[in-house]
MMTF fields as JSON, N, C-alpha, C and O atoms, coordinates in Angstrom:
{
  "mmtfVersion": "1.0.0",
  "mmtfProducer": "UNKNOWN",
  "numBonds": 211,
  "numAtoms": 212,
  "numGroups": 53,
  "numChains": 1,
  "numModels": 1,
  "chainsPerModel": [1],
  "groupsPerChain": [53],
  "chainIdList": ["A"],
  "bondAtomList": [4, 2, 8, 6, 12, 10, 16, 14, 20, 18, 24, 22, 28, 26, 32, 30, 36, 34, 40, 38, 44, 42, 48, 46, 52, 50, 56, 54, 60, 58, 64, 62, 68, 66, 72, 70, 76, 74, 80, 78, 84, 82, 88, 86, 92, 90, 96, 94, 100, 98, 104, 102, 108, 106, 112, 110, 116, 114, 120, 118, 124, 122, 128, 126, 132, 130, 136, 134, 140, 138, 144, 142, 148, 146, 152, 150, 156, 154, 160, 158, 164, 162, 168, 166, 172, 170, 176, 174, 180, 178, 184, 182, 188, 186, 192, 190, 196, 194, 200, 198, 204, 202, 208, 206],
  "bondOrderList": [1, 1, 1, 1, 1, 1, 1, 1, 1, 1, 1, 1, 1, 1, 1, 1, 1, 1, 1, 1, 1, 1, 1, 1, 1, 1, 1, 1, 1, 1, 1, 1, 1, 1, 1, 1, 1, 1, 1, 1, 1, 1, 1, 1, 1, 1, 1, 1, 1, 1, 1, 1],
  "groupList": [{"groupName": "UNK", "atomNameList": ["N", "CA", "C", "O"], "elementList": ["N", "C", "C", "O"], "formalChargeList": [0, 0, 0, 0], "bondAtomList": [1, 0, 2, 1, 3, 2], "bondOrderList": [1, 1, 2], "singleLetterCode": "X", "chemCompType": "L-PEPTIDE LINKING"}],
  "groupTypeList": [0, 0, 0, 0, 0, 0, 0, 0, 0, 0, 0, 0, 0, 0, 0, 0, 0, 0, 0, 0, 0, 0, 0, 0, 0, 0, 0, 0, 0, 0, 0, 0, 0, 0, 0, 0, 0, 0, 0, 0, 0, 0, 0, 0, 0, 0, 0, 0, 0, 0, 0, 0, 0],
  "groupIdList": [1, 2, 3, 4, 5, 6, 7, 8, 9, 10, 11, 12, 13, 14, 15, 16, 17, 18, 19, 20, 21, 22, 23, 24, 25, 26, 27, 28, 29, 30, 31, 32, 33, 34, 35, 36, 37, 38, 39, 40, 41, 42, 43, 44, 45, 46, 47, 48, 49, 50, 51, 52, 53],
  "secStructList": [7, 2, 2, 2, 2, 2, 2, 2, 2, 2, 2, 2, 2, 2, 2, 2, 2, 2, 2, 2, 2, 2, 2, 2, 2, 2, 2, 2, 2, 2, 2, 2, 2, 2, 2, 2, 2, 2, 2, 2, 2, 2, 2, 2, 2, 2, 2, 2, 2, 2, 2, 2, 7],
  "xCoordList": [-38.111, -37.421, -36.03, -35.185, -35.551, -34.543, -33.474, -32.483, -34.235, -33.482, -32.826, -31.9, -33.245, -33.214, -32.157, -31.066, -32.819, -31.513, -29.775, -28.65, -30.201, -28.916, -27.976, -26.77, -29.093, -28.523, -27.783, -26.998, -28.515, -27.615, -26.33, -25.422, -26.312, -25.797, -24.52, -23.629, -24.451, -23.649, -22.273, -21.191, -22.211, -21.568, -20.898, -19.784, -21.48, -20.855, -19.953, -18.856, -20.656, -20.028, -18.345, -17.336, -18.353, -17.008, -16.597, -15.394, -16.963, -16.192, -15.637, -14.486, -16.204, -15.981, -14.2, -13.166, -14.761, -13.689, -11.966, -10.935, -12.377, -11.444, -10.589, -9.385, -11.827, -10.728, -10.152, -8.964, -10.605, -9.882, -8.31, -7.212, -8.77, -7.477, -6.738, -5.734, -7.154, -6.132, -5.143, -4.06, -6.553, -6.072, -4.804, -4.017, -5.222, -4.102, -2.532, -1.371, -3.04, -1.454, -1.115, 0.054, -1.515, -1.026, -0.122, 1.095, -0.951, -0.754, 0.996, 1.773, 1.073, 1.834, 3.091, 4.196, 2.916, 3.972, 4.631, 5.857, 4.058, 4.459, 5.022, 5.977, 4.543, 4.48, 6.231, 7.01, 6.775, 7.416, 9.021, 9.939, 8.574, 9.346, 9.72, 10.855, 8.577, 9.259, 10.246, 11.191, 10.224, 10.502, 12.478, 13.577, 12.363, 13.974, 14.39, 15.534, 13.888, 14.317, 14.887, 15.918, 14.081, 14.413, 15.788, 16.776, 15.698, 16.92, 18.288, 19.304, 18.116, 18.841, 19.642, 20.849, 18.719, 18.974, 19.952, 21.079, 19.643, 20.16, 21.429, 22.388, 21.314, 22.758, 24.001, 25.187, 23.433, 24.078, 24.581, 25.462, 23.997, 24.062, 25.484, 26.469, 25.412, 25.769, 27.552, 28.462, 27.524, 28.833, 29.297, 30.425, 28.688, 29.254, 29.717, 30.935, 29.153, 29.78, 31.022, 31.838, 31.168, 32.012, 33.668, 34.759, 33.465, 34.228, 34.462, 35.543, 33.944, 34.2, 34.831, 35.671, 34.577, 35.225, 36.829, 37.535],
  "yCoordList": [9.797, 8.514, 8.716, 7.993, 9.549, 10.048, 10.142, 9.506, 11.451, 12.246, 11.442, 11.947, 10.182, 9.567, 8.721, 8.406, 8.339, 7.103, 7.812, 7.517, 8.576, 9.76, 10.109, 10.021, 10.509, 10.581, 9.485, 9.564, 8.188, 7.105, 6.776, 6.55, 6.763, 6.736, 6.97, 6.156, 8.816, 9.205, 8.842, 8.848, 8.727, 8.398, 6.848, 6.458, 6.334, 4.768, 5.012, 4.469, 6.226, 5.915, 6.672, 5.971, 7.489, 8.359, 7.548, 7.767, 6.667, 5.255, 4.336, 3.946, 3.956, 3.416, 3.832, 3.196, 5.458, 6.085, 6.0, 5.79, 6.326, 6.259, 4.98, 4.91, 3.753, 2.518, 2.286, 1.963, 2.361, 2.025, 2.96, 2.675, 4.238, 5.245, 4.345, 3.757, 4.219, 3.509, 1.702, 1.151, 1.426, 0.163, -0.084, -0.975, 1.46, 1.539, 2.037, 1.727, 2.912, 3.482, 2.4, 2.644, 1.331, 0.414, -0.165, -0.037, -0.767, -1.263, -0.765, -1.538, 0.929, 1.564, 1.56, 1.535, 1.586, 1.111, -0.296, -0.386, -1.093, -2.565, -2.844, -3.619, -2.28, -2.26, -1.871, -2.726, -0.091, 0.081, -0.914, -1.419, -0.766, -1.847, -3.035, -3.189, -3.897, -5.37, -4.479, -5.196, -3.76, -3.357, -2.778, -2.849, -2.431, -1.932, -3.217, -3.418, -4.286, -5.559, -6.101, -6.759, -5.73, -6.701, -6.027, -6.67, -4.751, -4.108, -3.811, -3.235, -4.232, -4.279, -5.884, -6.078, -6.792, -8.175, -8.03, -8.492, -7.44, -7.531, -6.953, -7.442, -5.672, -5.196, -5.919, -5.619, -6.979, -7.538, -8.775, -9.434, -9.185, -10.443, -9.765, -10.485, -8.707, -7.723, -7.777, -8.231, -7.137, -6.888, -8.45, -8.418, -9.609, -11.132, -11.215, -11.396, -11.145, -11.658, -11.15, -11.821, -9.678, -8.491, -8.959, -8.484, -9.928, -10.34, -11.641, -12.021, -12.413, -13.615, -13.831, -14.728, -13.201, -12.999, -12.588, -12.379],
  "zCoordList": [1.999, 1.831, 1.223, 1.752, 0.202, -0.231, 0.714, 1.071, 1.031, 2.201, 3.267, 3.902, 3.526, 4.775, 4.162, 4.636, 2.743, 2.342, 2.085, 2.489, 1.441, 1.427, 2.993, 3.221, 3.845, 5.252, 6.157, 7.102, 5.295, 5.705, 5.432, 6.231, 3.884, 3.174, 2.92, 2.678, 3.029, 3.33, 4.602, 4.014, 5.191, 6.858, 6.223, 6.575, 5.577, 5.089, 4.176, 4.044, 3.252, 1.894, 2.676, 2.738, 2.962, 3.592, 4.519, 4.658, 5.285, 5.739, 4.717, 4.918, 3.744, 2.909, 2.092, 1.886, 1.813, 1.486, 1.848, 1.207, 3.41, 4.175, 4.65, 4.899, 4.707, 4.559, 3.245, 3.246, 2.381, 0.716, 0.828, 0.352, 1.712, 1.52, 2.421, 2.02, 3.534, 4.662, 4.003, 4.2, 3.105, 2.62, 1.345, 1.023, 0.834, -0.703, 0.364, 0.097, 1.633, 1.643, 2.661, 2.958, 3.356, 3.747, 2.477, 2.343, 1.677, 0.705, -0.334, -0.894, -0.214, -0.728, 0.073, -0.468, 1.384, 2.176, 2.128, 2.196, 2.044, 1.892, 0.773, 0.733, -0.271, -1.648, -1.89, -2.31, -1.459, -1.327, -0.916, -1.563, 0.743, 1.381, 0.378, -0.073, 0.068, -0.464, -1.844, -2.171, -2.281, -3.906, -2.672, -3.222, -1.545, -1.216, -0.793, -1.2, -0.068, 0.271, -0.939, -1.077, -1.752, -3.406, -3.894, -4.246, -3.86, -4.238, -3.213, -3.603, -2.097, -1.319, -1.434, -1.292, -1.692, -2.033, -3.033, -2.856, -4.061, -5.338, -5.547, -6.144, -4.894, -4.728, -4.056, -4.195, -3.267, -2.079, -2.735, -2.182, -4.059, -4.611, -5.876, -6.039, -6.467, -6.95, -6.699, -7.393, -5.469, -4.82, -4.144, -3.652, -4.067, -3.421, -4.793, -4.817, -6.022, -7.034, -7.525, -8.157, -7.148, -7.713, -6.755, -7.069, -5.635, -4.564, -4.966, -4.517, -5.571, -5.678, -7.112, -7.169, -8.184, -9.516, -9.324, -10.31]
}
């Protein structure tokens, strides 16, 4: 019974694994991105002011 639950078990749990990995570096990409949009924004807000002063 072990053996069998383990044998199941296994194959899910390393699915399991692998979406959480797929889900954090999705996550790390996006994550990224919005954080250069923001700083790309900012710089841009940055230099309109540096032009308008």
């Amino acid at each position: 019974m072990v053996v069998e639950f383990s044998s199941i078990m296994a194959p899910i749990h390393q699915f399991h694994k692998r979406l959480i990995f797929a889900l954090a570096l999705i996550h790390d990409i996006h994550y990224t991105r919005v954080i250069k949009l923001k700083r790309l924004f900012f710089q841009a807000q940055i230099l309109f002011f540096e032009k308008t002063m």
